[in-house]
N, C-alpha and C positions, 0 to 999 in steps of 0.2 A: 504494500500500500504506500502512495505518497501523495503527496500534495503540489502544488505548482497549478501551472497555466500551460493546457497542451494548444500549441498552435497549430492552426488549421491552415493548410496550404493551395494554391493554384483552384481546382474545380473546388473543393471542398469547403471553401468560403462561402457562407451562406449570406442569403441577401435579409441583411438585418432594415433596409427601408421600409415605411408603413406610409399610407396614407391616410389622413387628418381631414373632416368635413365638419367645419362648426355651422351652425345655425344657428340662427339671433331673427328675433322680430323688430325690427327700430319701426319710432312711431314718429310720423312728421312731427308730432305736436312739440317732441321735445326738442325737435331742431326749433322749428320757427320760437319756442321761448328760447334758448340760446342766444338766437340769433338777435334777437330782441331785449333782451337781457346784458349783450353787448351793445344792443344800440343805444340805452338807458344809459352805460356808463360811457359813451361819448359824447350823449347830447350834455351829462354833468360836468363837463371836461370844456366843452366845445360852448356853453353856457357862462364859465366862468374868464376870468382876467389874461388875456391872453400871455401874459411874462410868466403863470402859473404851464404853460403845455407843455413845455420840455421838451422843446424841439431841438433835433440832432440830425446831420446830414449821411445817408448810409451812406457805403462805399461804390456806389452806381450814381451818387450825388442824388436819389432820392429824399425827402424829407420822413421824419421817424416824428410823431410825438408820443406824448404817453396816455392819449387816447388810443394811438394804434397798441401799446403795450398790454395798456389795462387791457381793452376787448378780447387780446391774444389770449390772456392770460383765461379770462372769463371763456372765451369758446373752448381752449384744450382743455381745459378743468373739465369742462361740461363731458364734452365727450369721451373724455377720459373716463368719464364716470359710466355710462350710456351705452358702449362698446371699445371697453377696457384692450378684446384683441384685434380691434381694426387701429394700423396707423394713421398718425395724421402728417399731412405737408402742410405749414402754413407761412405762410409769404415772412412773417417773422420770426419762422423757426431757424434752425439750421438746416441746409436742405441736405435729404440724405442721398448719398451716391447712388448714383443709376444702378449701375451693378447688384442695388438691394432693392430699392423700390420698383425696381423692372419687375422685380418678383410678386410683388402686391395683386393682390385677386379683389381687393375690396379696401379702399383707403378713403380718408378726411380731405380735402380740399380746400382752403381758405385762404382766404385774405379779409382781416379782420377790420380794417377801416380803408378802403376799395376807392381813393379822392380824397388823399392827405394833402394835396395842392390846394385841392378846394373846400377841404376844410379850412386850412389857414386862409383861405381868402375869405372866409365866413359867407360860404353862399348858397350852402345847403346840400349841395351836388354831393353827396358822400354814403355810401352804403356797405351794410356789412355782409359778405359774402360766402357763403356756406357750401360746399358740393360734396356727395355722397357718389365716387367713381366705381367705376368696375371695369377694371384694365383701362382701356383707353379713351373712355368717355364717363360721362356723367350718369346716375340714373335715380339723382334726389336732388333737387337745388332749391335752397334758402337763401333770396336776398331780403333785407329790413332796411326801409331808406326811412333814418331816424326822424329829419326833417321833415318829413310827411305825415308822419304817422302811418304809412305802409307796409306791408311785407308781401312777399309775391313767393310764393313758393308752387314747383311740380315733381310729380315723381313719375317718373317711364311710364306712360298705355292709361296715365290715373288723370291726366290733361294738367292744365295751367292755372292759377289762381293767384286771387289778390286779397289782402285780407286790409280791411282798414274799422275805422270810425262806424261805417256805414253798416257794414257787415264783410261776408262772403261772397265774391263771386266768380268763376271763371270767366278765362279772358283768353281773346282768338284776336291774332294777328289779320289787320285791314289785307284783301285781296285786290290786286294791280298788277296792271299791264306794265312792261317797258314802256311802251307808244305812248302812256297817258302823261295829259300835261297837269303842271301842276301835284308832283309829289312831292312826298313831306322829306325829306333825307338829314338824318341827325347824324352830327359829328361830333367831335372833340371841341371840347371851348381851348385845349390848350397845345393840340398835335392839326391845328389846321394847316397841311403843309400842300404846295404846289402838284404832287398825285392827287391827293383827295379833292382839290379845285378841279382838274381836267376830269375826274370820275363823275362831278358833279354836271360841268358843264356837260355831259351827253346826253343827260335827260331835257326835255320842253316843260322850260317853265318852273325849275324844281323851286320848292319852299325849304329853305337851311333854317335847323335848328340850332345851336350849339350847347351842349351840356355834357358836364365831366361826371364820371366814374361808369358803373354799369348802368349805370339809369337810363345811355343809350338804344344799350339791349332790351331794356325792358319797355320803353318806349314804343319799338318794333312788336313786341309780344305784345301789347296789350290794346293795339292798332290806332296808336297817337301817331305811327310815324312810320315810314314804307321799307325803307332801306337806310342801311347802318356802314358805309364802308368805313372801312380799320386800316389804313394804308400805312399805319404808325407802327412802333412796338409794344408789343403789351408778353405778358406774361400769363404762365397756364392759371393761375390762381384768380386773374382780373375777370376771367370768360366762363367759367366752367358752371359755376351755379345760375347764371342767367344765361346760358347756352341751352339747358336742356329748358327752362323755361321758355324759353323763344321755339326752340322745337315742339315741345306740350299745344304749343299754343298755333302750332300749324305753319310756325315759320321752319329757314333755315339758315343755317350758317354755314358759309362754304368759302375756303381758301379762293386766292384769286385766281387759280388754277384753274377752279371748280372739283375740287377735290374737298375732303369732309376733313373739318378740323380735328385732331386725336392731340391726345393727354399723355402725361409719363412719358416725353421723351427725356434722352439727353442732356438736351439744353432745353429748359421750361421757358423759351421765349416764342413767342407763335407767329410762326411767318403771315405776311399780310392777309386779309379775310374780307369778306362782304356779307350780312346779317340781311337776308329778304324777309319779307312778311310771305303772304300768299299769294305768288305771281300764278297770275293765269294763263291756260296753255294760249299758243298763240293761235288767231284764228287762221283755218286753214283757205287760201286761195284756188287749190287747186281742183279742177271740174272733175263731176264726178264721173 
């Protein structure tokens, strides 16, 4: 008789891997209070003395204050709590290398104060942004625009919705032609650059809006406005929770390629895009 560690050799090595299938029920309700919960502690931030914000410039020379902190701090708590083994990525975390998060089947998505510009400009444009991905897109998104009193939340095949003051309601992106004169086209109040003028100029007659953060997108989704072009840069975190919203809601959002925007790459910065409502097919000329 002895004792030790007999090692097993070439075929003889057995396959010690298992596969793992968690299931979880998440309930929107506790996104949208999240999400909401952070907007509470920005609007108390964004309310008081502006020398109180604690503003700091990141290393991309973005602005940082500690409204975006607080809210950070408020949404990972939350979720942490909520679905303890889904990760989260958020615009103010540290982001995790590809290499790891490639591997994610089901992750957090956020950007916690979504128009730190326009915060500090005090002019409401600012929203807190929540998405629930799977692999390479969205399929829960929570925005909360504090200044409003709104939240806009959808979740995949369940449609679009707006929640305010008033009550509940779903909400379906306006239907347009290319041909039609007179549409509404929302851009950036602060990325108005010389592509997104000539994108503009090929419509008759178009009506520019200008407003910063995702309010663009939602604008789109909730049929205030027809078309969104993005000829700027933005990041995965900026789009994702009001992407599927705009989707729910019968729009789409499509590279300038015409190819479908996707999540978790590499580099989290999103080549340029265009946000439609509901373009109609075009009508046909030819005899029958």
């Amino acid at each position: 008789m002895g004792g030790g560690l007999s090692v097993l050799r070439g075929e003889e090595t057995p396959d010690y891997s298992m596969e793992i299938q968690l299931k979880v029920e998440l309930q929107v309700e506790d996104i949208i209070a999240t999400a909401q919960a952070a907007g509470r502690a920005i609007l108390q931030i964004y309310n008081s003395e502006a020398s109180t914000w604690e503003v700091q410039m990141k290393s991309d020379a973005s602005p940082l204050t500690r409204a975006d902190r607080e809210a950070n701090a408020i949404i990972c708590q939350a979720l942490q709590n909520i679905s303890p083994h889904i990760p989260i990525i958020s615009e103010e975390n540290k982001l995790t290398p590809h290499a790891v998060r490639q591997k994610f089947q089901y992750y957090w998505l956020v950007d916690p104060l979504d128009g730190t510009k326009e915060f500090l400009k005090r002019n409401g444009q600012f929203t807190v942004n929540i998405a629930l991905m799977c692999g390479t897109a969205p399929v829960m998104g929570v925005v909360d625009v504090p200044c409003q009193g709104k939240t806009y939340w959808a979740v995949k095949g369940k449609g679009a919705w707006l929640r305010s003051a008033e009550g509940q309601r779903r909400i379906q992106a306006a239907d347009f032609a290319f041909e039609d004169k007179g549409l509404k086209i929302v851009a950036s109040s602060s990325h108005l650059n010389k592509e997104t003028e000539e994108f503009i100029a090929l419509f008759q007659s178009p009506e520019l809006v200008q407003v910063g953060s995702s309010l663009k997108l939602l604008m789109v989704a909730e049929g205030a406005a027809h078309i969104y072009p993005r000829l700027a840069p933005t990041c995965e975190w900026d789009i994702a929770a009001a992407d599927i919203i705009v989707r729910e809601a019968g729009g789409a959002e499509e590279l300038v390629k015409e190819a479908a925007v996707v999540y978790n790459k590499e580099d989290v910065l999103n080549p340029y895009f265009v946000v439609f409502g509901k373009r109609k097919a075009p009508i046909s000329t030819g005899s029958s």
